[in-house]
C-alpha positions as CSV (number, residue, x, y, z in Angstrom):
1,X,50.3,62.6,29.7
2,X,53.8,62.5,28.2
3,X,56.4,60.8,29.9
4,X,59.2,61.7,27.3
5,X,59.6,64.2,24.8
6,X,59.0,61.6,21.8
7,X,57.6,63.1,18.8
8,X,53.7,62.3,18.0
9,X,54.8,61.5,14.4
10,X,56.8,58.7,15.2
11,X,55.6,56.1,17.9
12,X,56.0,52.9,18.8
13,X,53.6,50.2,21.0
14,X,53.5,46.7,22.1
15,X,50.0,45.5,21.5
16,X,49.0,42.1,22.3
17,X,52.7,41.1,22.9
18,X,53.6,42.6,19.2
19,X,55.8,45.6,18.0
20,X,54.4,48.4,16.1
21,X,56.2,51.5,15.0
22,X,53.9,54.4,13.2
23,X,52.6,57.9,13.0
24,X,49.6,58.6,15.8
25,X,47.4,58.0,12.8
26,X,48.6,54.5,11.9
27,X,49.4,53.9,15.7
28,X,46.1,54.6,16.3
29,X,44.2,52.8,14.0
30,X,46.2,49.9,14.5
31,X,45.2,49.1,17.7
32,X,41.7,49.7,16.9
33,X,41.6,46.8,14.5
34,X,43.8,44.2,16.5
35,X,41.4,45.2,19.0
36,X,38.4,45.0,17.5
37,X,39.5,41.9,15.6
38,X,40.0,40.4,18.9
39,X,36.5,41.2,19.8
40,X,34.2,41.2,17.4
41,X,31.0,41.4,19.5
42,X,32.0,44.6,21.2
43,X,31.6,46.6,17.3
44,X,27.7,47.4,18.3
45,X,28.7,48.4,21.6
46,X,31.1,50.7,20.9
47,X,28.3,53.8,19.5
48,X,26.5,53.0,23.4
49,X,29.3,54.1,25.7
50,X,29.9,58.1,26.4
51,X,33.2,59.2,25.2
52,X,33.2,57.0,22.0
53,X,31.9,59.3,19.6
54,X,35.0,58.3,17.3
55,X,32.9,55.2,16.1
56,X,29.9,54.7,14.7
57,X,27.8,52.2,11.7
58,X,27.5,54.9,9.4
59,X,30.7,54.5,7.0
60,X,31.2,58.6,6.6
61,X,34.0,57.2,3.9
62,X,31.2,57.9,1.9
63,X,30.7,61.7,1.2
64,X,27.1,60.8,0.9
65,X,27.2,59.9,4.2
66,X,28.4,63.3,5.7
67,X,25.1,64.9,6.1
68,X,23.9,62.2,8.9
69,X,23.0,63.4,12.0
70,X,25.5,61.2,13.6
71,X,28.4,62.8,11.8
72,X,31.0,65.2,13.6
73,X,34.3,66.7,12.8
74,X,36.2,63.7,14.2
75,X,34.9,62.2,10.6
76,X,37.0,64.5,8.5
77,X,39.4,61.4,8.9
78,X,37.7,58.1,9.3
79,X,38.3,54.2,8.1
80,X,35.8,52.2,7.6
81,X,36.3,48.4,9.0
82,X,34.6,45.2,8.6
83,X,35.0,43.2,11.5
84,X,32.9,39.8,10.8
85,X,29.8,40.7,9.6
86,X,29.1,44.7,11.0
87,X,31.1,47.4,9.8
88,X,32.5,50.2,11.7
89,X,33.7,53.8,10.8
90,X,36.1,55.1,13.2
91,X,37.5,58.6,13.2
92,X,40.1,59.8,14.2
93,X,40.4,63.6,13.1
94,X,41.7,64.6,16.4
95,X,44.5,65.8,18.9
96,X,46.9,62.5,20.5
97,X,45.6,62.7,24.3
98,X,42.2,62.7,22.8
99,X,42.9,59.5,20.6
100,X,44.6,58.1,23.8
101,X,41.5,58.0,26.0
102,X,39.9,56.7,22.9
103,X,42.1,53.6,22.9
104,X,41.8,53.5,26.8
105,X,37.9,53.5,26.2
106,X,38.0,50.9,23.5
107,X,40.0,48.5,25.7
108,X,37.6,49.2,28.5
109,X,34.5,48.2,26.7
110,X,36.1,45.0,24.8
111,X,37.1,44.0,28.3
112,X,40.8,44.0,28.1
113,X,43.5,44.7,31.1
114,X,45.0,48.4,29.6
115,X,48.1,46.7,30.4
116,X,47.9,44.5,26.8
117,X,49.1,48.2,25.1
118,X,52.3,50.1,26.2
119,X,52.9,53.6,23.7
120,X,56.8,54.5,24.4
121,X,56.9,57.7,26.4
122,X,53.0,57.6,27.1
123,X,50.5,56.6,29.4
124,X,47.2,55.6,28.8
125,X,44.3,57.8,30.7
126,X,41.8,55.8,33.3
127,X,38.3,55.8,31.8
128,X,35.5,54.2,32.9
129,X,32.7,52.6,31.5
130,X,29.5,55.4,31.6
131,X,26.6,55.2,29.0
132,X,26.0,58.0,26.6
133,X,22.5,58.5,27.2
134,X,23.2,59.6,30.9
135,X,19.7,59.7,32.9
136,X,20.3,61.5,36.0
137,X,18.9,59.5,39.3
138,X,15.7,60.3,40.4
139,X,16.1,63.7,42.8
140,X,18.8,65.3,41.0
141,X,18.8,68.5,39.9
142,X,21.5,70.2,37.5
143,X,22.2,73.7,39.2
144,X,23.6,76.2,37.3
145,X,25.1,79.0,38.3
């Protein structure tokens, strides 16, 4: 996934045609909000699609919060965002690579060419758009071994 040896701590990315320079962290969460600024109506889709467990509408900024079902370790660090009138928490408690197909995910589901985000010395993973609640088709059976 690394191109160069560029330490994770300090990054920078072209986003919509605009330099940022940042930890992962601030990287990261960056381009989640220009993003989701962008596209506002993609905030309810983001808890449908596999692989996007990073978001969700419970704000787990709120300790009270912590003991929903829909919480997971990727919570221990989280923002909570209001984009027009829903709120999103997104975590990001989590390895780079891992945060990297998040951010190719996002851009998937908001519709975007990956293209409109370039991280120095990285290269965003293919995704592809596949619902979380997978039902297999009809005749298939899981074999295990």
């Amino acid at each position: 996934m690394t191109t160069s040896s560029i330490s994770p701590s300090a990054l920078s990315c072209t986003l919509y045609n605009e330099s940022f320079h940042g930890s992962q962290s601030e990287l990261f969460l960056y381009v989640v909000e220009k993003v989701l600024k962008r596209h506002p109506d993609c905030v309810e889709d983001l808890t449908d699609f596999y692989r996007m467990h990073a978001f969700s509408a419970t704000d787990f900024t709120k300790k009270e919060n912590c003991d929903s079902p829909d919480y997971n370790l990727i919570f221990r660090l989280c923002r909570w965002f209001e984009i027009g009138d829903k709120g999103i928490c997104v975590g990001y408690c989590t390895d780079f690579p891992h945060l990297l197909h998040i951010l190719a995910s996002l851009l998937l589901v908001c519709g975007e060419n990956p293209d409109v985000l370039e991280i120095e010395g990285y290269t965003l993973p293919v995704v592809r758009r596949v619902p979380r609640r997978y039902i297999p088709p009809v005749g298939f059976e899981k074999t295990i071994n």
